[in-house]
TORLUM-353319 format. One record per residue: x, y, z of N, C-alpha, C in turn; residue in one letter. Coordinates in steps of 0.02 Angstrom, whole numbers, padded with zeros to 5 digits, always signed. Layout:
// residues N
XYZXYZXYZA
...
//
This chain:
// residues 404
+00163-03558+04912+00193-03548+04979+00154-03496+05018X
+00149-03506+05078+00142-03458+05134+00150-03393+05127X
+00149-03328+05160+00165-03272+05157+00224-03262+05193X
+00192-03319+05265+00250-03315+05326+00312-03361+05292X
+00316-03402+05248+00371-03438+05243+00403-03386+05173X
+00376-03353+05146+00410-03293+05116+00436-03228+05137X
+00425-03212+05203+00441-03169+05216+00485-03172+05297X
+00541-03189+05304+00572-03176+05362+00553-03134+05418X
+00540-03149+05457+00533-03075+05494+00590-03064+05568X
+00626-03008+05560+00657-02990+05605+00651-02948+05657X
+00581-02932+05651+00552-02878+05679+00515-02930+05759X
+00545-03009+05757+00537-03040+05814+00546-03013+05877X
+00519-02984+05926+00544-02970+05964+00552-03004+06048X
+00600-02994+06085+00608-03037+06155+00549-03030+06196X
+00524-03098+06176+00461-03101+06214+00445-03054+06289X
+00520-03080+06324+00510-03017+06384+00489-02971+06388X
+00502-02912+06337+00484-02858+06307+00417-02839+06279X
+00388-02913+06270+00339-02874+06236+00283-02878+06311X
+00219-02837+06309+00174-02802+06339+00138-02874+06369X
+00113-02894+06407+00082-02926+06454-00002-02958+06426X
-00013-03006+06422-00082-02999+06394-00137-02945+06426X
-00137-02893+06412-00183-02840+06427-00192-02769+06394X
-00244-02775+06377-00273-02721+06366-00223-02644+06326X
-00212-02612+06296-00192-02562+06272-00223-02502+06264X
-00228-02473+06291-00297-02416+06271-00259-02354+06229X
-00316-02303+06217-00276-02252+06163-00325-02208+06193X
-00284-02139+06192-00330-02075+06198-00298-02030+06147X
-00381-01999+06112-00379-01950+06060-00346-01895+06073X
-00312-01862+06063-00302-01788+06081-00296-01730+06014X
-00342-01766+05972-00365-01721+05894-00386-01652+05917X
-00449-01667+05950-00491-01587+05972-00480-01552+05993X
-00433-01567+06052-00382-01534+06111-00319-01525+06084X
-00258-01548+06092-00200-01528+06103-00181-01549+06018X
-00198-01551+05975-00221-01574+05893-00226-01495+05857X
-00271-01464+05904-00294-01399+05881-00272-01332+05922X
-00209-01358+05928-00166-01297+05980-00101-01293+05904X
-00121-01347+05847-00070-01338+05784-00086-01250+05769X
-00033-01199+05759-00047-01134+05720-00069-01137+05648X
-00055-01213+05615-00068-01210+05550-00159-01231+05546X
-00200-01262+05582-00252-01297+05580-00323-01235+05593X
-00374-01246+05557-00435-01219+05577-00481-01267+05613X
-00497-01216+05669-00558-01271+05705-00619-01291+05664X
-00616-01332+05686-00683-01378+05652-00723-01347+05682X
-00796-01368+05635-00862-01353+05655-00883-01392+05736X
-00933-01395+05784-00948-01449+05812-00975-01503+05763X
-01019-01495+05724-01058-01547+05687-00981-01595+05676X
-00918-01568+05655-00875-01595+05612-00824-01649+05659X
-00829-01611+05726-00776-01631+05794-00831-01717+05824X
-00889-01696+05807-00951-01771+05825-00922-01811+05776X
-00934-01798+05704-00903-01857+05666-00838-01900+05665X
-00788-01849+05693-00724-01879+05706-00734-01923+05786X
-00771-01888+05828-00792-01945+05887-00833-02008+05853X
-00865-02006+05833-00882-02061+05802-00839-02124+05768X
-00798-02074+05710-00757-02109+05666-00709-02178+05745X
-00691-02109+05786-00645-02132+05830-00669-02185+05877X
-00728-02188+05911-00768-02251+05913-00767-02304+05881X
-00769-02321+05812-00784-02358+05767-00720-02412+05763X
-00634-02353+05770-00609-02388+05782-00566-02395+05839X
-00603-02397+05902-00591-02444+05971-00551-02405+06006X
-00530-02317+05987-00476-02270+06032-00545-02253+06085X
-00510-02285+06137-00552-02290+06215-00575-02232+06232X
-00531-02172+06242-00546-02112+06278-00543-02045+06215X
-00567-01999+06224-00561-01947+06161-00575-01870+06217X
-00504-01823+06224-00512-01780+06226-00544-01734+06214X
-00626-01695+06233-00648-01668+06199-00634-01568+06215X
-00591-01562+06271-00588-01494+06250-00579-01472+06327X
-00554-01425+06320-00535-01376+06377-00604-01307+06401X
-00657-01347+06430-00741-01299+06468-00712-01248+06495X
-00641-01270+06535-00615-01192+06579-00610-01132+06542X
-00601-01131+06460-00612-01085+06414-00661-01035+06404X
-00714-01079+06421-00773-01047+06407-00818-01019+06361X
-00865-00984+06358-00909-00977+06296-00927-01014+06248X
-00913-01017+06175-00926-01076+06134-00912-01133+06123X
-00825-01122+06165-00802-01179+06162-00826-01230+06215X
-00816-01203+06263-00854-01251+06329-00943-01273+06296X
-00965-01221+06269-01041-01283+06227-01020-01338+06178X
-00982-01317+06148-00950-01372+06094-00930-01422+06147X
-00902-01435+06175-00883-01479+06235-00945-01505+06251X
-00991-01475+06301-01066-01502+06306-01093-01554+06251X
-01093-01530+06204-01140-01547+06133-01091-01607+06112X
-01021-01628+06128-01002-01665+06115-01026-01728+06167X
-01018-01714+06232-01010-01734+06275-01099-01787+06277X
-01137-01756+06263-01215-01754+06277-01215-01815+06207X
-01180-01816+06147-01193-01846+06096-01173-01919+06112X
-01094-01915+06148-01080-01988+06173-01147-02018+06211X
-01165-01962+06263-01200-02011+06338-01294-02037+06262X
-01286-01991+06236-01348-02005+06189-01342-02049+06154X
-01286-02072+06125-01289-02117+06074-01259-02168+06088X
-01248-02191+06145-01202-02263+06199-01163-02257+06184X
-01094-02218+06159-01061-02254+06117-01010-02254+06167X
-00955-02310+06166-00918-02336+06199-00864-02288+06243X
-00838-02254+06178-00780-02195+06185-00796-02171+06243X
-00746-02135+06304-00773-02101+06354-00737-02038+06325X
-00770-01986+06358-00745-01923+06349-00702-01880+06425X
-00653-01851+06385-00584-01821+06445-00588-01751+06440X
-00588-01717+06463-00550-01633+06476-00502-01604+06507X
-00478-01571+06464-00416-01529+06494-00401-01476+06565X
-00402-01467+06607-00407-01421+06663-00334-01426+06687X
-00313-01345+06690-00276-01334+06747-00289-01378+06802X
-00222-01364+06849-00238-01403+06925-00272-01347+06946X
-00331-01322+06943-00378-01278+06979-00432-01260+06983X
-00480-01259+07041-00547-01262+07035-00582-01238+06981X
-00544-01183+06949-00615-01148+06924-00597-01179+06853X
-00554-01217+06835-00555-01274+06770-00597-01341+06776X
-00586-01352+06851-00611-01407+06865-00725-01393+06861X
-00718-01326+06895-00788-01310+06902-00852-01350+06841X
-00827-01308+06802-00842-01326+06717-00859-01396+06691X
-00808-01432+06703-00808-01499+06679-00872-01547+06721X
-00871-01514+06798-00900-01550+06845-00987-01532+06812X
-00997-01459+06813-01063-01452+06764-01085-01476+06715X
-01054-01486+06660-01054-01515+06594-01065-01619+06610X
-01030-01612+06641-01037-01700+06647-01116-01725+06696X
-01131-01679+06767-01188-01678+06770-01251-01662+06733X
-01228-01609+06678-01316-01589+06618-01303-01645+06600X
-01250-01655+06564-01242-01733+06494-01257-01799+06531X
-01264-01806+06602-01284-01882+06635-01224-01924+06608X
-01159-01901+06610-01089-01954+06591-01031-01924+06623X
-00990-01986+06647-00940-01964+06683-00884-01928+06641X
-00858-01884+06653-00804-01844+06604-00744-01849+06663X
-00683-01868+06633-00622-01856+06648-00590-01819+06653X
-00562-01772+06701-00532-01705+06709-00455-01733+06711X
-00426-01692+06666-00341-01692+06657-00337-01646+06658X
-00303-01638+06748-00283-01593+06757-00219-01582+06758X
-00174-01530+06724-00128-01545+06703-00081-01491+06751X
-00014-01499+06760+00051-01450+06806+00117-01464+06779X
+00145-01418+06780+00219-01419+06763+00254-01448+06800X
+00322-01486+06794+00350-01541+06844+00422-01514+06842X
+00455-01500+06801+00521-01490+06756+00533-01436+06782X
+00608-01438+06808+00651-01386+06828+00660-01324+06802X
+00663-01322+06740+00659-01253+06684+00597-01228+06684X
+00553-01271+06697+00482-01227+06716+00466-01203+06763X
+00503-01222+06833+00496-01200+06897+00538-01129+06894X
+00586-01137+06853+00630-01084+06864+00577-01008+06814X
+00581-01039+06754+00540-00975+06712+00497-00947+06738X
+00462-01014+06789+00375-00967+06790+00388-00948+06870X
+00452-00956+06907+00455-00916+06992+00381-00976+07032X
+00416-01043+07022+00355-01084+07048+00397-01122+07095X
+00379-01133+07157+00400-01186+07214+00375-01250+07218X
+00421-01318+07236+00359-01358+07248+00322-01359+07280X
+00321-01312+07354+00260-01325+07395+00215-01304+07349X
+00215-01247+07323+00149-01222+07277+00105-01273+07250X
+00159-01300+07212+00129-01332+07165+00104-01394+07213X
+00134-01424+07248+00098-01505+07302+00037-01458+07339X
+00029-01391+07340-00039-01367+07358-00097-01368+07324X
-00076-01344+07263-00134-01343+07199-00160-01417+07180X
-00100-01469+07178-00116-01523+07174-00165-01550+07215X
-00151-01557+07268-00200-01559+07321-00277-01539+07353X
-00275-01489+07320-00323-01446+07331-00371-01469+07261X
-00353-01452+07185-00367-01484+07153-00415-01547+07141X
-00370-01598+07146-00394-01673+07145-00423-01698+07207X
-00434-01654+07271-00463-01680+07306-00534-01643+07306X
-00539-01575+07273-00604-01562+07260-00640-01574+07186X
-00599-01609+07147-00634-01635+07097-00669-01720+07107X
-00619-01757+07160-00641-01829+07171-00702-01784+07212X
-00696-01756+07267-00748-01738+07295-00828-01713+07261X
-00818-01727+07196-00859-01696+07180-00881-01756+07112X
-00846-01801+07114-00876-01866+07091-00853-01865+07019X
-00782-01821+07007-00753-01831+06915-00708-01855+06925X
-00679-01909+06906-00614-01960+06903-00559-01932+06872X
-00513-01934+06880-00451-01880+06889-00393-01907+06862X
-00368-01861+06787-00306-01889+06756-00248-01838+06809X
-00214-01864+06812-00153-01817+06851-00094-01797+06785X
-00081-01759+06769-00043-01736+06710+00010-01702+06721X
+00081-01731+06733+00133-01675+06737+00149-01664+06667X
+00151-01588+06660+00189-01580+06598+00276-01589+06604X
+00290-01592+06539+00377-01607+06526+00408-01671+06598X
+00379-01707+06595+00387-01761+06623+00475-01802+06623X
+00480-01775+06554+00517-01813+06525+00586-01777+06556X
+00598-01722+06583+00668-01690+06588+00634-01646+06668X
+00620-01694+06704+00566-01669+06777+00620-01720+06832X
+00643-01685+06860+00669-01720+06929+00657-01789+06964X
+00696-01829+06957+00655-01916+06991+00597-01895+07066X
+00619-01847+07097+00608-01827+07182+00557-01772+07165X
+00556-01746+07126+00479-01692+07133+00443-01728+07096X
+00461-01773+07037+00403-01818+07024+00374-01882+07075X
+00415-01878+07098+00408-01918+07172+00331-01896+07203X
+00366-01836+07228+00316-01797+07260+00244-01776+07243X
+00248-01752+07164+00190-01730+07134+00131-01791+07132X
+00147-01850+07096+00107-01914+07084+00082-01944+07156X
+00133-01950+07190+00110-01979+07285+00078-01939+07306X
+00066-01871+07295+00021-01821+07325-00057-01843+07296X
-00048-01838+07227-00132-01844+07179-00162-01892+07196X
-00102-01957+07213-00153-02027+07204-00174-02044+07275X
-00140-01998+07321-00145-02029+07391-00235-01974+07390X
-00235-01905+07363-00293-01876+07373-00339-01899+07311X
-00322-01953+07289-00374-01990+07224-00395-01978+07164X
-00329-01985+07124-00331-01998+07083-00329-02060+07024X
-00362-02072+06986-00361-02139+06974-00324-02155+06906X
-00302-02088+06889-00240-02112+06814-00190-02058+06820X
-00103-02090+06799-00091-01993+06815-00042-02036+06740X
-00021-01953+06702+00002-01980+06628+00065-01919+06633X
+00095-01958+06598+00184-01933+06577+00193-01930+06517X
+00212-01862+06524+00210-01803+06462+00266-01787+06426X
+00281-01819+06350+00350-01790+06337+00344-01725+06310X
+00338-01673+06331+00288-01601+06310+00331-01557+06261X
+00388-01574+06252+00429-01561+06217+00455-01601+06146X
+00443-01674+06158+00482-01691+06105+00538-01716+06148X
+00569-01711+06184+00623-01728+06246+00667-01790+06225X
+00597-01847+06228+00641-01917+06266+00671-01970+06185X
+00728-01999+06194+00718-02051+06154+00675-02129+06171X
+00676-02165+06132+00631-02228+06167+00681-02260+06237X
+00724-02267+06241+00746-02281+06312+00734-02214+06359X
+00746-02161+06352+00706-02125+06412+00642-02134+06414X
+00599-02128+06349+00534-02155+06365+00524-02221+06402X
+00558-02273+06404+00553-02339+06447+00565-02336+06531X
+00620-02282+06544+00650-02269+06568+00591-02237+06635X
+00598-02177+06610+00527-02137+06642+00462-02164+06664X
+00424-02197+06612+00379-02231+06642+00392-02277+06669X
+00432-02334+06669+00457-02382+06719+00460-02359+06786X
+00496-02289+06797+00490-02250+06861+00428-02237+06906X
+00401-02207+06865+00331-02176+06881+00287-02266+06898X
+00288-02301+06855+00256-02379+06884+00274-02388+06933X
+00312-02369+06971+00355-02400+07017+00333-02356+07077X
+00324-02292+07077+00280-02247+07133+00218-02274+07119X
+00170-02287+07072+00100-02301+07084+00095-02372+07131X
+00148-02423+07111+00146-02485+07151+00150-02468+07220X
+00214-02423+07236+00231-02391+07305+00145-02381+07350X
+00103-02358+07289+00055-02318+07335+00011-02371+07330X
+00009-02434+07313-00053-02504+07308-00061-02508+07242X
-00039-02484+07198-00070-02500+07114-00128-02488+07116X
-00179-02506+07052-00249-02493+07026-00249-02433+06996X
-00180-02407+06996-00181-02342+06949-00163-02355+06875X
-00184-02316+06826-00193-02300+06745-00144-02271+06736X
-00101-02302+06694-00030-02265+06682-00038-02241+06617X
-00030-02163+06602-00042-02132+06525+00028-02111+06487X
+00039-02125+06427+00087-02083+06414+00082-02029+06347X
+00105-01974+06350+00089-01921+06315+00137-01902+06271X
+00155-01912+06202+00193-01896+06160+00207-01846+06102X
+00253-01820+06075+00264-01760+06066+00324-01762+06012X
+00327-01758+05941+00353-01762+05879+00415-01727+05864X
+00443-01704+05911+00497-01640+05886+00551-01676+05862X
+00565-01733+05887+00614-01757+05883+00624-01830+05811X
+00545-01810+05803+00510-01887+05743+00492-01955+05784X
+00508-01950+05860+00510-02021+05885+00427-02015+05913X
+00393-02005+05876+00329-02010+05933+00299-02077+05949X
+00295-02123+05888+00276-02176+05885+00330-02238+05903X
+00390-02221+05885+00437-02286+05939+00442-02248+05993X
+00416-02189+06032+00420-02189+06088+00363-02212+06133X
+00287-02208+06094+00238-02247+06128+00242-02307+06148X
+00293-02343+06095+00294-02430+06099+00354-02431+06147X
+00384-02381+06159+00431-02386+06224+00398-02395+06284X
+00363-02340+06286+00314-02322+06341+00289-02396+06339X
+00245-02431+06319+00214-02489+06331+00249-02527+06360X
+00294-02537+06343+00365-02595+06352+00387-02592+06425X
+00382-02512+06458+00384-02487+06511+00336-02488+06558X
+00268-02503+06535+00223-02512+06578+00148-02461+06561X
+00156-02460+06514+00095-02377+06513+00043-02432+06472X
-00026-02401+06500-00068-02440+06514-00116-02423+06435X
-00096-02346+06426-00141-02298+06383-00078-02255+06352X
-00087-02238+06291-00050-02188+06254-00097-02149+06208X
-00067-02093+06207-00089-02025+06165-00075-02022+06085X
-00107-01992+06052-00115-01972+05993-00166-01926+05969X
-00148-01895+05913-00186-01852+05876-00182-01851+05814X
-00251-01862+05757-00251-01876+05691-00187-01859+05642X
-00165-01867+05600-00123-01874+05555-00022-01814+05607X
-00052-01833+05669-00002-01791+05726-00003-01723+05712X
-00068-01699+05703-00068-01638+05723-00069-01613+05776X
-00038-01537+05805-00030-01520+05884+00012-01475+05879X
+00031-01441+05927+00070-01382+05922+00155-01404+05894X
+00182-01348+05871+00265-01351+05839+00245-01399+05801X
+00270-01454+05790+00290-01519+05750+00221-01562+05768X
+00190-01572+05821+00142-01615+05834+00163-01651+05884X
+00100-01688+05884+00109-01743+05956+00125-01809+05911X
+00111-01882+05927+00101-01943+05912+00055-01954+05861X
+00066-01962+05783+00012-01985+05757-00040-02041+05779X
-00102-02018+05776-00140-02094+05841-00145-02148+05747X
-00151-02122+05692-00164-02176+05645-00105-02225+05626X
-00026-02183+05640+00045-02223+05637+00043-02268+05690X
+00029-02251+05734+00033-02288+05813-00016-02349+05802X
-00085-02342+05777-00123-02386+05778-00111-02421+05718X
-00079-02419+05659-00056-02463+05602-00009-02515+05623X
+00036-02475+05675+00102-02525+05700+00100-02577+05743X
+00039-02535+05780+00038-02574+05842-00002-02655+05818X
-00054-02631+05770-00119-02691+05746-00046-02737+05693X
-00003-02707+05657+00047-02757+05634+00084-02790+05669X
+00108-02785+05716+00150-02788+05767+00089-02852+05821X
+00054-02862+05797+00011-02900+05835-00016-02902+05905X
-00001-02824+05907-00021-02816+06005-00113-02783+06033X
-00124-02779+05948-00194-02748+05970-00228-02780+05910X
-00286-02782+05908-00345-02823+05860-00417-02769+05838X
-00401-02714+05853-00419-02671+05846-00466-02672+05754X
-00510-02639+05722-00527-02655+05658-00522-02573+05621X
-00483-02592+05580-00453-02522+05556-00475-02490+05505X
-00517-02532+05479-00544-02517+05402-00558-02457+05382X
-00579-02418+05452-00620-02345+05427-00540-02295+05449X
-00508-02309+05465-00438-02275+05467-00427-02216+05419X
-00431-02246+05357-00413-02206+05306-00466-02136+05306X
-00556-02155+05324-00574-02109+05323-00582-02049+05369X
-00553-02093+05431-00527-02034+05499-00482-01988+05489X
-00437-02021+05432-00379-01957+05422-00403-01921+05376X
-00433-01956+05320-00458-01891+05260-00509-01838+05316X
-00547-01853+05356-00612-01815+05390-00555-01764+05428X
-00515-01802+05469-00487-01738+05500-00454-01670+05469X
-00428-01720+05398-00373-01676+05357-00438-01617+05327X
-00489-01644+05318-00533-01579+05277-00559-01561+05324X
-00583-01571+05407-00609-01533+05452-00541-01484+05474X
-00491-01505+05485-00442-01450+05513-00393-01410+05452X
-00424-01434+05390-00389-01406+05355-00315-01405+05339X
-00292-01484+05349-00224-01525+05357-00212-01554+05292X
-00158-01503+05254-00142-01552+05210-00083-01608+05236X
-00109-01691+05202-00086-01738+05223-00028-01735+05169X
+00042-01734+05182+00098-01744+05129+00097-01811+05080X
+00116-01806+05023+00103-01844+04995+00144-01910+05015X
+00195-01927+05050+00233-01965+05065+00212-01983+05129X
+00171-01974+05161+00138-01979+05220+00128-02053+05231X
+00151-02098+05292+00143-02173+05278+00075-02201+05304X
+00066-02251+05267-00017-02275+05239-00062-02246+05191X
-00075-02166+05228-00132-02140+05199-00117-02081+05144X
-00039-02071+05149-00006-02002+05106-00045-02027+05029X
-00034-01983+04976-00057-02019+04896+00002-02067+04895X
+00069-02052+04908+00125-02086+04864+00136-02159+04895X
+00083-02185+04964+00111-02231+04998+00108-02304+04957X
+00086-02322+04921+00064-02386+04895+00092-02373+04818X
+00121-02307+04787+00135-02299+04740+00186-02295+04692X
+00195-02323+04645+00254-02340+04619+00245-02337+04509X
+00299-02296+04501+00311-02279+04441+00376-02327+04411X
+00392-02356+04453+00475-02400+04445+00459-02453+04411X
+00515-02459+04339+00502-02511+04311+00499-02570+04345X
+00546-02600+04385+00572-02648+04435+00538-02660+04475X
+00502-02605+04528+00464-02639+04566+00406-02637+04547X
+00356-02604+04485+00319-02613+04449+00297-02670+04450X
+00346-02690+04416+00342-02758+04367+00353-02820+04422X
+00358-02835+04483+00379-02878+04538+00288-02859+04557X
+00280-02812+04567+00190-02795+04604+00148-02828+04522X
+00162-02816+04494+00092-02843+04412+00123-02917+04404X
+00190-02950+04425+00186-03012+04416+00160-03045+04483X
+00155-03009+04530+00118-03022+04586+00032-03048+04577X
+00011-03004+04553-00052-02975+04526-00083-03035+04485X
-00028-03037+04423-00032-03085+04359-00052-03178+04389X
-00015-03195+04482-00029-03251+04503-00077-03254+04535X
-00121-03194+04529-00185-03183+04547-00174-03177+04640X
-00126-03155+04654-00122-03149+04717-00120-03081+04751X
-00157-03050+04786-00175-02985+04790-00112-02977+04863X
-00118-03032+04920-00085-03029+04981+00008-03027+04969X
+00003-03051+04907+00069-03049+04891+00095-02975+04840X
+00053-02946+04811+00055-02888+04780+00066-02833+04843X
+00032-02836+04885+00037-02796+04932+00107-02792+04983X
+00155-02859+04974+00206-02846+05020+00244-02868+04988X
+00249-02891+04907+00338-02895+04886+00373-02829+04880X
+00346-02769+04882+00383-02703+04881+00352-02654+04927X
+00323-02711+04988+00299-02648+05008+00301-02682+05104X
+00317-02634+05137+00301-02648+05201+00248-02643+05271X
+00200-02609+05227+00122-02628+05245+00088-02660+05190X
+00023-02692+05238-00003-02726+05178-00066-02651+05167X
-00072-02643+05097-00126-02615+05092-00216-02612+05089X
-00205-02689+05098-00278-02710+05100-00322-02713+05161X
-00245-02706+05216-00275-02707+05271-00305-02650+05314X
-00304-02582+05251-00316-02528+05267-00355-02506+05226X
-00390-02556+05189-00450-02527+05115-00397-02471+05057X
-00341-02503+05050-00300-02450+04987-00285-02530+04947X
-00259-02516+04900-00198-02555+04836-00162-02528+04805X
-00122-02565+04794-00051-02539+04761-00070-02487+04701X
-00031-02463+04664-00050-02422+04615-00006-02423+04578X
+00016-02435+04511+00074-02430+04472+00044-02380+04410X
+00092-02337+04407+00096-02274+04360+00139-02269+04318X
+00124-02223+04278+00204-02222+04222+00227-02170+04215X
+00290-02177+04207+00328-02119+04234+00403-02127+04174X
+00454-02092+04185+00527-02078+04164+00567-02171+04181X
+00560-02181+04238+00594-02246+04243+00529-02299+04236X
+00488-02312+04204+00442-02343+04216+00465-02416+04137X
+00433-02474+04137+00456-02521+04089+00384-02533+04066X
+00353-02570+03985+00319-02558+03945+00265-02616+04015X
+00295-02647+04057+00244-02685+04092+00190-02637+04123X
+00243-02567+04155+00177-02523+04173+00132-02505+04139X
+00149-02493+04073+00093-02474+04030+00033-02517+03999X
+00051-02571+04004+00022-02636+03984-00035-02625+04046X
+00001-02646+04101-00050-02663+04172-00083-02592+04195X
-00065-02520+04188-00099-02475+04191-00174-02468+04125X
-00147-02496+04052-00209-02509+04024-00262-02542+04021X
-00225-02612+04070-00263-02681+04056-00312-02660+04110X
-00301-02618+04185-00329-02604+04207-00385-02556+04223X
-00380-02529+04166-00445-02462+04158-00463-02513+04081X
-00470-02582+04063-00519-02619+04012-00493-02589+03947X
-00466-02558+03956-00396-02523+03886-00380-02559+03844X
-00384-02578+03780-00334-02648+03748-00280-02610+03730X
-00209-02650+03741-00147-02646+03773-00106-02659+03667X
-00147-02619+03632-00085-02614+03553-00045-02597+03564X
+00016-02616+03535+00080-02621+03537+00086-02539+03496X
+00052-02533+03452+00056-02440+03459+00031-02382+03502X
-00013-02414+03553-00026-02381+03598+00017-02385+03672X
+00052-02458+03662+00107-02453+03726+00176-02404+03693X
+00158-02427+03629+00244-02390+03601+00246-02316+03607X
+00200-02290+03592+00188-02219+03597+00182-02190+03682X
+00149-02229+03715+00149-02207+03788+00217-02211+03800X
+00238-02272+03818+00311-02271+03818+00356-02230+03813X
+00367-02227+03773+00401-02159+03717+00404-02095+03759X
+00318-02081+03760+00314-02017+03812+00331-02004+03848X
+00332-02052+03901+00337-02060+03968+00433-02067+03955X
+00473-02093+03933+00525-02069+03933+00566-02002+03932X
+00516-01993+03891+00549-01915+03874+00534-01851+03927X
+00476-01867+03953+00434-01829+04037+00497-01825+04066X
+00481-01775+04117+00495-01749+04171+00494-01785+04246X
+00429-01811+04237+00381-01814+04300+00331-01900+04284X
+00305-01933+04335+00253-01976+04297+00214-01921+04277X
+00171-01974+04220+00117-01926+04194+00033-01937+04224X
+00006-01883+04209-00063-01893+04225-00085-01939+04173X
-00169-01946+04245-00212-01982+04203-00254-01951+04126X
-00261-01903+04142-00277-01852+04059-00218-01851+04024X
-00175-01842+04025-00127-01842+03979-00111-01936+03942X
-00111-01972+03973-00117-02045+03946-00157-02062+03930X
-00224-02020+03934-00290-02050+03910-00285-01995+03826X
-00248-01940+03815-00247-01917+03772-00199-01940+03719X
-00149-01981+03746-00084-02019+03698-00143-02108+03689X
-00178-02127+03714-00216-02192+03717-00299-02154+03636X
//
């Protein structure tokens, strides 16, 4: 039989709902807003190129490379990134972070003229009532800076993300105001920020549906972004909200690193989305984008971590053990991968793994020997066995190679 005639799927969803034949794009935000985590060390540059690369390879369109308004090393690291894309063709475009203000904008405009490539300025402003109030900010202020801003950065030939922060808990009527101001002085993408963690997936639908609805106001041809933010765990059913809603592009950062809790994992987002059949994207090198980031930023990945954690494909259970090795036993690898499991693992360069452990049945021990070329004596299963009952914990691979 089929896979599809074995496996129901309810995860059908109302065609209405789903996204339009077009395009999905993804922007990195590893380098940038990835490395505003308190727990993470900056990477080397040599180390921040390889993850542009990795991220190339698999098809995330745009890649944040850093905030130049900073200055000193970091703004060269930016350069040296920037200079490696326009050098090496590679597809990925590169974005930067800027205040709404010239002398953020200055920077970016230099750097993209040495490197001979267009760089994206996201320039970013507070929108949200609690921020107007904390920081003693008016809207005229702010529809000034805006203004002033994005009309001397188009003026100056850098294509312009418009970025309200906290989007998500921001007034319908000053977001009104802020977005009709940028795009009327030219801007050509503006992105909605859950900067908090804020929205559930219906406010996320909710919000950007809104915001689509001012860019149409102003003629369309605008790039709708949306920017997500973990506090709440919804980062990833809130991106697929956002889509559902109209957003053209969504955010992420490697294994969701980012400040507090993180932003959007971009590798969860891109597992779901390529299952979910809305992107065709080739994922293979996935696994090694997250190990690269996890040892460039110094991220330990939890072991329960889904796809790429150790424990994801792993199983010590007699029961479902033994359902994955009779899987195995029909020589069927596509079916090993989803009778106990709800990704497939092959489609990410992993396989299942069965271990032995406290609840484990003599099949694990059999198929854990048969598989390291082991011959499988009935005094060498009896005695493992045995052990492994009496444990604590599964056991290691040295310790079974010392009862074998």
């Amino acid at each position: 039989m089929s896979l599809e005639e074995l496996v129901y799927d309810w995860n059908t969803i109302d065609p209405a709902l789903l996204p339009p034949n077009r395009h999905i794009g993804f922007d990195d935000e590893t380098l940038r807003d990835g490395l505003q985590s308190p727990s993470v060390c900056e990477p080397s540059v040599e180390k921040k190129i390889e993850l542009v690369h990795l991220m190339n390879a698999l098809g995330i369109d745009t890649v944040d490379i850093g905030l130049p308004g900073a200055g000193g090393t970091h703004a060269a690291g930016v350069e040296l990134m920037a200079r490696e894309i326009a050098e090496k063709k590679l597809k990925i475009r590169p974005n930067c972070a800027a205040r709404t203000h010239r002398n953020d904008i200055i920077p970016i405009v230099e750097i993209s003229q040495r490197a001979g490539i267009p760089i994206e300025a996201c320039t970013f402003i507070g929108s949200s009532a609690i921020r107007f109030f904390a920081e003693d900010w008016t809207l005229d202020k702010l529809l000034k800076l805006t203004e002033d801003a994005v009309t001397f950065a188009v003026g100056e030939g850098v294509p312009v993300m418009y970025v309200t922060e906290d989007t998500t808990r921001a007034n319908p009527e000053t977001l009104r105001a802020l977005y009709t101001t940028a795009i009327r002085c030219g801007a050509k993408a503006v992105c909605v920020c859950d900067t908090v963690g804020h929205s559930t997936p219906d406010g996320a639908h909710a919000v950007v549906k809104f915001v689509k609805s001012i860019i149409e106001e102003q003629g369309g041809g605008i790039r709708l972004d949306w920017h997500g933010h973990q506090d709440r765990g919804l980062g990833v059913i809130n991106s697929i909200a956002a889509i559902q809603g109209g957003a053209d592009q969504v955010h992420g950062s490697a294994l969701g690193m980012g400040e507090r809790v993180g932003n959007t994992p971009m590798d969860q987002l891109l597992v779901n989305l390529k299952l979910m059949g809305w992107i065709a994207n080739d994922l293979s090198r996935l696994g090694e984008y997250c190990a690269l980031a996890s040892r460039a930023c110094e991220w330990t990945i939890p072991h329960n971590y889904p796809v790429f954690g150790r424990d994801a494909f792993r199983t010590a259970t007699g029961v479902h053990a033994a359902a994955v090795i009779k899987s195995y036993r029909k020589g069927d690898k596509e079916l090993a991968d989803l009778v106990y499991s709800g990704v497939p693992a092959g489609q990410f360069g992993l396989e299942q793994v069965v271990d032995i452990g406290p609840m484990s049945g003599k099949s694990n021990v059999i198929y854990w020997l048969e598989k390291r070329g082991i011959e499988p004596s009935e005094d060498r299963i009896t005695r493992i066995y045995e052990h492994a009952k009496q444990a604590s914990a599964v056991l290691a691979e040295d310790e079974i190679m010392r009862l074998v």
